[in-house]
VOBA-1610 file (N, C-alpha, C; in pm, whole numbers, padded with zeros to 5 digits, always signed):
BEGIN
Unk+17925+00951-10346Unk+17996+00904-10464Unk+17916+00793-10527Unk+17883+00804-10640Unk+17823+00682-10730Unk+17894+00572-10742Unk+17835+00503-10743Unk+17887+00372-10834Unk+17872+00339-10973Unk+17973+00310-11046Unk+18013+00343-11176Unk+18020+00169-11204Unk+17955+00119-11307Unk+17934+00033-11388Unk+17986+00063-11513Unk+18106+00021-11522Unk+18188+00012-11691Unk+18226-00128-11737Unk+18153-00107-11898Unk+18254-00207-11957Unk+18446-00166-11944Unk+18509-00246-11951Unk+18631-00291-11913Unk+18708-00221-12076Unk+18681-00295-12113Unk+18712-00244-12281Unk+18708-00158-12329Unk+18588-00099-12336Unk+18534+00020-12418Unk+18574+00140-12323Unk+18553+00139-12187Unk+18534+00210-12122Unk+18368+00279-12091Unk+18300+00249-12157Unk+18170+00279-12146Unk+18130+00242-12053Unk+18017+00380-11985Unk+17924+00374-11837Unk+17807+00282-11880Unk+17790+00209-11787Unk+17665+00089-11838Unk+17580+00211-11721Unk+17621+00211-11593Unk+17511+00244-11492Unk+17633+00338-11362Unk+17512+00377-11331Unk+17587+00465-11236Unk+17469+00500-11109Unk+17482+00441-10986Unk+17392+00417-10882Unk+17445+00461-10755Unk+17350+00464-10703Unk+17373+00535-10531Unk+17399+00657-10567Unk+17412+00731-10639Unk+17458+00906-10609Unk+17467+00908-10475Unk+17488+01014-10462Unk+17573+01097-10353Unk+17532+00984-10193Unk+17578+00869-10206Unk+17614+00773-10103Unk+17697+00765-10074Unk+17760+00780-09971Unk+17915+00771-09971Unk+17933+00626-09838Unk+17818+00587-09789Unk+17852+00460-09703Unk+17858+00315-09707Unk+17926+00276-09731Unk+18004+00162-09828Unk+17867+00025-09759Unk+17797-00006-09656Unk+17714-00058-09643Unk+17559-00090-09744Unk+17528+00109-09745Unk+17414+00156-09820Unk+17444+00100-09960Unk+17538+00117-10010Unk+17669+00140-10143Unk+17576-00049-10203Unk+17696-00125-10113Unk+17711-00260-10134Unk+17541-00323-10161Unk+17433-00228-10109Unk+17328-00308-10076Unk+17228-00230-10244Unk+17253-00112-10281Unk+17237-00098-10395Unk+17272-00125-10517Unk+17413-00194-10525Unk+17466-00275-10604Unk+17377-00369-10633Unk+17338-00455-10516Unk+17325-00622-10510Unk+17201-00593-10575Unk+17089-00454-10539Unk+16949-00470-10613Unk+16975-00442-10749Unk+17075-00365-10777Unk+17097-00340-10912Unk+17164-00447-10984Unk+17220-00571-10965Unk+17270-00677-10996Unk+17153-00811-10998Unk+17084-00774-10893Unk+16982-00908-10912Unk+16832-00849-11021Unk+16850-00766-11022Unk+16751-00635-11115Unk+16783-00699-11272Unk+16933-00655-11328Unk+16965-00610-11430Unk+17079-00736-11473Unk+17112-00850-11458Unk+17231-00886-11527Unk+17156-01004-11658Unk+17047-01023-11694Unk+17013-01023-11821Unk+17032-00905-11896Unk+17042-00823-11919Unk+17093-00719-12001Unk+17228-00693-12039Unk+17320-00775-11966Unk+17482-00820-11978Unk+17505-00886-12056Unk+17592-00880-12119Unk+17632-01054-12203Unk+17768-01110-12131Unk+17852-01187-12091Unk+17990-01191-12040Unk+18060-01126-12085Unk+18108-01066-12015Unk+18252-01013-12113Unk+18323-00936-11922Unk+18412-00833-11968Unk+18501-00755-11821Unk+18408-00628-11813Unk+18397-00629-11717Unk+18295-00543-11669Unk+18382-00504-11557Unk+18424-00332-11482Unk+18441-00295-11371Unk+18323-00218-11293Unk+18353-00247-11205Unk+18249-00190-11067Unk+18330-00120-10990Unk+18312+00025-10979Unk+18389+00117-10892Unk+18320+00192-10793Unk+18313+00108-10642Unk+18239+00210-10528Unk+18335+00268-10484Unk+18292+00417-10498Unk+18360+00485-10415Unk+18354+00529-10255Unk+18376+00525-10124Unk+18269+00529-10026Unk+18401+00606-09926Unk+18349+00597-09843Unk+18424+00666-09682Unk+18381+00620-09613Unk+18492+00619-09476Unk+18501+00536-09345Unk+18363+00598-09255Unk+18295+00502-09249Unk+18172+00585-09106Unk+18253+00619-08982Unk+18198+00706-08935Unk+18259+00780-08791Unk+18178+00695-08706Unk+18306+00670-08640Unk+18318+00540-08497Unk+18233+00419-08546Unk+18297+00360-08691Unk+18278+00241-08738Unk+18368+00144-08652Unk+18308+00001-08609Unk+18380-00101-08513Unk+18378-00245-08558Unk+18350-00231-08723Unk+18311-00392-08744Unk+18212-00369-08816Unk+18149-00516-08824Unk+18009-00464-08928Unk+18019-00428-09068Unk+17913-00408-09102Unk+17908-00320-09235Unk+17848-00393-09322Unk+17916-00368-09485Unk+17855-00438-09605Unk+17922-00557-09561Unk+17770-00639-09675Unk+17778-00784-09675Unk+17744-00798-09812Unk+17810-00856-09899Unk+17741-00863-10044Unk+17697-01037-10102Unk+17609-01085-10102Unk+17565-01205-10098Unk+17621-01339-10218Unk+17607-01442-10193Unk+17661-01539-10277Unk+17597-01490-10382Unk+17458-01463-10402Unk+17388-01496-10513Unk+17466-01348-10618Unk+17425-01265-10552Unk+17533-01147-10638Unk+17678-01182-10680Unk+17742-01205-10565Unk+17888-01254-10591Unk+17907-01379-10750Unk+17787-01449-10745Unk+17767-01585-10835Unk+17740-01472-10982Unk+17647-01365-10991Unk+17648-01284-11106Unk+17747-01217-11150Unk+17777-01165-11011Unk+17927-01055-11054Unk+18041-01176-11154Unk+18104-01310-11130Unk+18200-01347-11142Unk+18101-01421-11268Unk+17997-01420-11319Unk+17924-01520-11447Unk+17971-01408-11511Unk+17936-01301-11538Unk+17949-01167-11584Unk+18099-01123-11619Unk+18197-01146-11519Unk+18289-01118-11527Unk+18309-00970-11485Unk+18290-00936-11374Unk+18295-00807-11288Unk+18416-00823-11200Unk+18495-00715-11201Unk+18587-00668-11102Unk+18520-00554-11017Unk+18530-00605-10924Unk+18496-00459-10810Unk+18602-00342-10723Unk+18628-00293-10774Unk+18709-00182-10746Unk+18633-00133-10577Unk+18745-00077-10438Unk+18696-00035-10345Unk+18768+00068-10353Unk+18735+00179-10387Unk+18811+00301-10377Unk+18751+00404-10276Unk+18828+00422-10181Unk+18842+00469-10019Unk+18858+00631-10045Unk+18790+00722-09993Unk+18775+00855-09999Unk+18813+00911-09893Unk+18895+01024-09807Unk+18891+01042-09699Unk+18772+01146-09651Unk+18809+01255-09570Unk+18669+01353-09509Unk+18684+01468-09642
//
């Protein structure tokens, strides 16, 4: 499942990354390059972020970690991040 980069408003796809990733680790860590990459090309405004991902088999902890410095763009930007959970 991609990750879908929309303005909030318009509804318009800014970006759409990870194709067919569905592991919310891989997911979170292509975001952050695509966020420390690209948020000069933003201006502020509502922006949603929708990963879509699924549970890893015999997941125990762990996983994504998404960093201050992203977290500090996402919220300059004004990004909501949507976690939308897929089953098998």
């Amino acid at each position: 499942m991609p990750i879908y980069i929309k303005n909030e408003s318009s509804n318009e796809l800014l970006a759409e990354i990870a194709k067919d990733l569905w592991d919310l680790p891989t997911q979170i860590k292509e975001l952050e390059i695509w966020l420390l990459s690209n948020p000069l090309n933003l201006t502020p405004s509502n922006y949603i972020v929708d990963i879509g991902f699924s549970i890893r088999d015999n997941a125990c902890g762990g996983g994504a970690i998404l960093s201050p410095k992203a977290m500090a763009i996402m919220g300059n930007l004004g990004v909501k991040l949507y976690l939308s959970e897929y089953g098998d």
